[in-house]
C-alpha positions, 0 to 999 in steps of 0.5 A: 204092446211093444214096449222096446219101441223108442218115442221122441216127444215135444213139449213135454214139460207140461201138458199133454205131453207131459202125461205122455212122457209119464205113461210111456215111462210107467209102460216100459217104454223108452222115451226121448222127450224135449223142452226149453229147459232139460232141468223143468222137464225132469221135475216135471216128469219126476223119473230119473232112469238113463236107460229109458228117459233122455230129457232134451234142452231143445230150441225147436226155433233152431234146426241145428239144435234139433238136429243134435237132439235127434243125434243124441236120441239115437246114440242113446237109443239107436232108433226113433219109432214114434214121434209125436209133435205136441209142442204148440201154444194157444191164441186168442183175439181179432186178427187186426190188434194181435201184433205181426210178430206175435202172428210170426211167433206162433206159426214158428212153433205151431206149423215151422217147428213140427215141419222141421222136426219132421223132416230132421227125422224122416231120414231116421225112419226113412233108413228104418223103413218105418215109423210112426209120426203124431201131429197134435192139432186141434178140432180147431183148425177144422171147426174154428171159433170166433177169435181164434183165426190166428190159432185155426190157421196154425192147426189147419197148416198142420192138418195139411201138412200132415194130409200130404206127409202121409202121401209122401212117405208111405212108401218108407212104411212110415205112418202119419196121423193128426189128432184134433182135440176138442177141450182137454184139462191140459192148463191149455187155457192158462197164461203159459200156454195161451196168448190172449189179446183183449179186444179194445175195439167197440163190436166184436160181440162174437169174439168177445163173448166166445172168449169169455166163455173159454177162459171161464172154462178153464180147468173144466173142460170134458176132455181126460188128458190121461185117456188121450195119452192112453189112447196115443199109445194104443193108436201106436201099435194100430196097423192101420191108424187114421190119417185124422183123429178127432178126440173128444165128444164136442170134436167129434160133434163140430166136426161131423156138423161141419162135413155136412154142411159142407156137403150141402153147400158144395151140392148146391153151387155144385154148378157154379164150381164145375162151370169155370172149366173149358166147355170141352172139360164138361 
């Protein structure tokens, strides 16, 4: 374990970020760690050590104050090996009764904020000629669930993203994974973090009865917000980490059920979708 490495963490002032950041710490790591508020985040932490923890007032909905955030990290630190891009938020309910602008608001944190983080810090580890960057999605943005569509296509934005990252800056020797949880007891479900539209409209049978299973499961989910911290730090020191990292049995279930049915159904209008070439293309 190299433990001289420095982090720069997302929302963590809760969460599975804030596990993270308490791990880092604990294993001697040095850790620059980001939220709305400077003063919550150290609480939260609970560790008081200038040498190893930088926490950072951060307004990821505006460049230059990440700009300045990744500024003071590397005055205090002089590098950034691993970032991890965990901040992000739930929502739930039918596309056409979320509002616009709540629509606009989660992609400015789920999908804008972590391209912006990014690229703020792809100099950095482009001047290092390494790094090592994580992407938290979400099996959802793979496998969706019925009044989730709003939240999906967030994740599957960031899965994207990352996919084509990984091809761009590989040959800085930069690496890129995105990790796509199933249900961990992070307080995911709960009102700081989840933005829930109640449907008012009669139907939606599908919805209605997904989300009340959801919000019922709350504080009961499967997965270990500890183990997956763990596993964030182990997957840091891999040579040859995955470009997708599914955690969670019920990831790993959706996920692999998708791939099949998706293999079935490509094989079965396989020639319909090579059809609409030129016929000198065949």
């Amino acid at each position: 374990m190299d433990s001289s490495k420095v982090w720069y963490v997302t929302g963590a002032s809760q969460g599975l970020g804030l596990n993270l950041v308490k791990k880092l710490l604990h294993s001697g790591y040095r850790v620059a760690a980001t939220s709305r508020n400077a003063q919550t985040l150290k609480d939260a932490v609970g560790v008081i050590d200038t040498d190893r923890f930088l926490p950072l007032a951060v307004d990821l909905g505006n460049l230059d104050c990440i700009e300045e955030s990744i500024r003071q990290t590397i005055t205090a630190f002089g590098r950034i090996d691993v970032l991890v891009n965990n901040a992000g938020y739930g929502m739930a309910g039918t596309v056409e009764e979320i509002v616009e602008r709540d629509i606009r608001n989660i992609f400015d944190v789920n999908v804008l904020a972590i391209i912006n983080v990014t690229r703020s810090i792809l100099p950095v580890m482009r001047k290092q000629k390494a790094g090592f960057i994580i992407n938290m999605g979400s099996v959802a943005g793979f496998v969706g669930a019925p009044g989730w569509s709003v939240y999906s296509a967030t994740k599957a934005a960031v899965a994207a993203f990352s996919e084509v990252l990984a091809l761009d800056v590989k040959e800085f020797g930069i690496k890129v994974t995105v990790v796509e949880p199933s249900g961990f007891r992070t307080g995911f479900l709960t009102k700081d973090s989840l933005a829930f539209t109640e449907s008012k409209i009669d139907g939606y049978r599908a919805v209605k009865d997904t989300q009340d299973r959801y919000l019922a499961a709350n504080g009961k989910q499967p997965g270990d917000p500890d183990k997956a911290a763990e596993i964030l730090i182990q997957l840091s020191e891999n040579q040859q980490p995955p470009l997708h990292l599914y955690l969670g049995r019920d990831a790993y279930k959706r996920a692999s059920e998708k791939l099949t049915a998706m293999a079935d159904e490509l094989e079965t209008w396989k020639a319909i979708t090579i059809g609409a070439d030129f016929p000198d293309q065949n």
